[in-house]
KEKE-3310 file (N, C-alpha, C; in steps of 0.2 Angstrom, whole numbers, plus 5000, padded with zeros to 4 digits):
npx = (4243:4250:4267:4274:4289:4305:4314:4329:4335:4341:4351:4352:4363:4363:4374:4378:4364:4355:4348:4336:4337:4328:4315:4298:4284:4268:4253:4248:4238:4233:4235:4244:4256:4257:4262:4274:4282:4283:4291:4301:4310:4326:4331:4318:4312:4302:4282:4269:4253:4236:4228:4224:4226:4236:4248:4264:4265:4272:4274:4272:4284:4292:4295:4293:4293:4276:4269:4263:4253:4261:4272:4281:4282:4290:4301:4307:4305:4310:4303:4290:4282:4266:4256:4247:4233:4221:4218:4223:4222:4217:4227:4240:4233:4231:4245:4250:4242:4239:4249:4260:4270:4284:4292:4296:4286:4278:4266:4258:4251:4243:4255:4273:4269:4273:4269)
npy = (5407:5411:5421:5435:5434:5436:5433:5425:5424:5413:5406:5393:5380:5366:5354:5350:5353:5362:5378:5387:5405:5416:5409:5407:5401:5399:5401:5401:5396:5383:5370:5372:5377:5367:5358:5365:5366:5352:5349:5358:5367:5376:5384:5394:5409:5418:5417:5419:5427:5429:5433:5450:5451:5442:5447:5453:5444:5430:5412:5398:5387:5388:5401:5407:5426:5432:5437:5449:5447:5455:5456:5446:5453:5463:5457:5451:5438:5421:5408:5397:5389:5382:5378:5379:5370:5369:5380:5380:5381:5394:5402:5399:5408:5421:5420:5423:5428:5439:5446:5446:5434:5423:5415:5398:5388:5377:5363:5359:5343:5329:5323:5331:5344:5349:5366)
npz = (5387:5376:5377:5384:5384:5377:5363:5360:5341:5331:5320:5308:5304:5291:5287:5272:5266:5258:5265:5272:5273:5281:5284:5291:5299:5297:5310:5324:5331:5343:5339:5330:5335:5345:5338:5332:5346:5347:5335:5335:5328:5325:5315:5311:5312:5315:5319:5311:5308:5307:5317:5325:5338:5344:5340:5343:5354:5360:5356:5366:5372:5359:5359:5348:5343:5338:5324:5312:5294:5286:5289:5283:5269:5273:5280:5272:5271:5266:5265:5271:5282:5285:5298:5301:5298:5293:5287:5276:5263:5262:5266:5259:5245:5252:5254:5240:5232:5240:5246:5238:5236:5235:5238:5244:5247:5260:5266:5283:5288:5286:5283:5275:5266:5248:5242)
capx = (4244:4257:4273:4280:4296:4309:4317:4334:4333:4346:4351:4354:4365:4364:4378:4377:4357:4351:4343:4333:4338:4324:4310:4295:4278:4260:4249:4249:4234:4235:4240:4251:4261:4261:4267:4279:4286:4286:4295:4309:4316:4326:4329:4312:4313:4295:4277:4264:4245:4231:4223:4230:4228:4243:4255:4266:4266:4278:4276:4275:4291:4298:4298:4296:4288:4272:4271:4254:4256:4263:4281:4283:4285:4294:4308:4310:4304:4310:4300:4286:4278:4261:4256:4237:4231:4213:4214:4230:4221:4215:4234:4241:4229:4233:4253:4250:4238:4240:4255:4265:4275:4287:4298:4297:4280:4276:4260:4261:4245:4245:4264:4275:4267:4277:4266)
capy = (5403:5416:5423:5440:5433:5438:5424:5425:5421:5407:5400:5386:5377:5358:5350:5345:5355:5370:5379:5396:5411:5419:5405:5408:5396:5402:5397:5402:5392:5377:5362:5375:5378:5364:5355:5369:5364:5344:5348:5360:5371:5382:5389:5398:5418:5419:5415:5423:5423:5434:5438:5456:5450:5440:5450:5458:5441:5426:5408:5396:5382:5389:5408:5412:5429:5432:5444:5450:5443:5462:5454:5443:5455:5467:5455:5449:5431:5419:5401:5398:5385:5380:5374:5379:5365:5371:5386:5381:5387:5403:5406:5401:5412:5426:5422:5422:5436:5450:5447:5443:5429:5420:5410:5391:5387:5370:5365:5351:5340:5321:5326:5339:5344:5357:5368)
capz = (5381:5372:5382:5382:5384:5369:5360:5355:5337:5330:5313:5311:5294:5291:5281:5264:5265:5256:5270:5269:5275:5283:5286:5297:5301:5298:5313:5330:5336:5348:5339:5325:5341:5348:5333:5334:5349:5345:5330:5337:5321:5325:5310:5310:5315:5318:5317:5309:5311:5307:5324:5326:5345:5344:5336:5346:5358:5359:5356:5373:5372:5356:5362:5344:5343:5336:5317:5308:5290:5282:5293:5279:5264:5277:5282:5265:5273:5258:5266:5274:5282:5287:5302:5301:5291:5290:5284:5272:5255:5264:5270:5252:5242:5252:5253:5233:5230:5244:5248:5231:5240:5229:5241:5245:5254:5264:5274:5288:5288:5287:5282:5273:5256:5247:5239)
cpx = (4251:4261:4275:4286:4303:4314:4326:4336:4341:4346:4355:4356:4363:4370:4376:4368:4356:4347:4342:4334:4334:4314:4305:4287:4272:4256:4250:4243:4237:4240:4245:4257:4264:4265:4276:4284:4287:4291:4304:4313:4318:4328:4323:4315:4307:4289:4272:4258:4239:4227:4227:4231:4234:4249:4258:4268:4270:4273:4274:4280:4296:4300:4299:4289:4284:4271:4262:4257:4261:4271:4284:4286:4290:4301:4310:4310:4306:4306:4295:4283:4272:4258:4247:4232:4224:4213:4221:4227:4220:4223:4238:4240:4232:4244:4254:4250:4240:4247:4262:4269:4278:4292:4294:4289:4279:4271:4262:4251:4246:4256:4266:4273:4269:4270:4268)
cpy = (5406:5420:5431:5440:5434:5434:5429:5424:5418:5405:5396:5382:5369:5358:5347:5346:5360:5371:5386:5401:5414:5414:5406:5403:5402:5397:5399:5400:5388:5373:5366:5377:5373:5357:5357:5366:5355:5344:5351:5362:5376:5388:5395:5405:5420:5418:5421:5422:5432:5436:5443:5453:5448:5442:5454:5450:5436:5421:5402:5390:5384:5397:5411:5420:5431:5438:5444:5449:5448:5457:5448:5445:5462:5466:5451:5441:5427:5410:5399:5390:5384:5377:5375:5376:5366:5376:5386:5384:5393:5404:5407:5404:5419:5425:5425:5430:5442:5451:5448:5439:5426:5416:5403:5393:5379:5371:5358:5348:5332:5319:5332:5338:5350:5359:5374)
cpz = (5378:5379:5379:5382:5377:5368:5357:5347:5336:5324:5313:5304:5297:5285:5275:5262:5266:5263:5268:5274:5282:5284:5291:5296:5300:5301:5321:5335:5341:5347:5333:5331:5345:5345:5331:5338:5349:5339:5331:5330:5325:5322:5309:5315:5319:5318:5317:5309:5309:5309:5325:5334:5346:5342:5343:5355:5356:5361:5363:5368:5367:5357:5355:5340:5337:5328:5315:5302:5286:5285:5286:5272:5267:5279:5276:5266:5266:5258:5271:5277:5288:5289:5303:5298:5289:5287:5278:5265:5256:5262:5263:5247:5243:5251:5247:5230:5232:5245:5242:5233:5234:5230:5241:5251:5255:5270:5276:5286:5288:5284:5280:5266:5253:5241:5234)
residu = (UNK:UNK:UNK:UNK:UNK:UNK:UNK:UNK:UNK:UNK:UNK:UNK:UNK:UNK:UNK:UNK:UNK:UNK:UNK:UNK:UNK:UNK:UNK:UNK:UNK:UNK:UNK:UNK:UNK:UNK:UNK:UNK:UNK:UNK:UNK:UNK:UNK:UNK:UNK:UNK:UNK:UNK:UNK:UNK:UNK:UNK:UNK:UNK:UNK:UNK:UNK:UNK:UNK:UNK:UNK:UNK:UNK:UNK:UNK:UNK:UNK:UNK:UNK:UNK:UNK:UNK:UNK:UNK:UNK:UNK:UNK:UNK:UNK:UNK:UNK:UNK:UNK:UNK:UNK:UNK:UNK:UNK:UNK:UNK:UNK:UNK:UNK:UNK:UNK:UNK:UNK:UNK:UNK:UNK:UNK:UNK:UNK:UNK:UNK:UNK:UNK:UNK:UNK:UNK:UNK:UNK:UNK:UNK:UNK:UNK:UNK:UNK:UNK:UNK:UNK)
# end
C-alpha cells in the first residue's frame, strides 16, 4: 500500500491565488490517499497520520512521504488539510490542543469546509 520511493517535493504558485507556503494533508488511510491521488495537489509537502507504522513511508501515486503528527510544528507547516473525514474532530482537537496549530485548516467530506 505505501512506497519507499522518495518524492521530489514541488511548489506550486497559481496566478492571482494566495497559496500557502508549506501545506500538508492529515490522513494516510485508503480513501485519504486515494482522494489524494484523484485530486492531484502538488503544492502539498507531505502527509501526516498518527499510526507511527507509517511514518517514515511514502504515499502510492502522489509519492508524498509519510510524517507522525510532531512534522507539523517542526516544519512550521502553515495549512493543513483533512482528508480523514471520520476522525476530522479528533485530528482538529488535536491540531488545536497539542499541537498549538494556528495556520489555515480545511476538511474534505461531502466538499471543502474550512474550519
Amino acid at each position: 500500500f505505501f512506497s519507499s520511493r522518495r518524492r521530489h517535493t514541488r511548489y506550486g504558485t497559481v496566478t492571482g491565488v494566495q497559496t500557502c507556503a508549506l501545506p500538508i494533508s492529515w490522513g494516510a488511510g485508503y480513501k485519504s490517499t486515494a482522494a489524494l491521488a484523484e485530486l492531484n495537489l502538488p503544492e502539498l509537502v507531505a502527509v501526516v497520520d498518527s499510526d507511527p507504522a507509517k511514518a517514515g513511508l511514502y504515499c502510492p501515486v502522489s509519492h508524498l512521504p509519510v510524517e507522525p503528527p510532531s512534522y507539523i510544528r517542526d516544519a512550521q507547516i502553515d495549512a493543513v488539510l483533512i482528508t480523514a473525514a471520520g476522525y476530522k474532530r479528533e485530528i482538529h482537537e488535536k491540531l488545536l490542543v497539542e499541537l498549538g496549530f494556528s495556520g489555515s485548516i480545511a476538511a474534505l467530506g461531502k466538499g471543502l469546509e474550512i474550519l
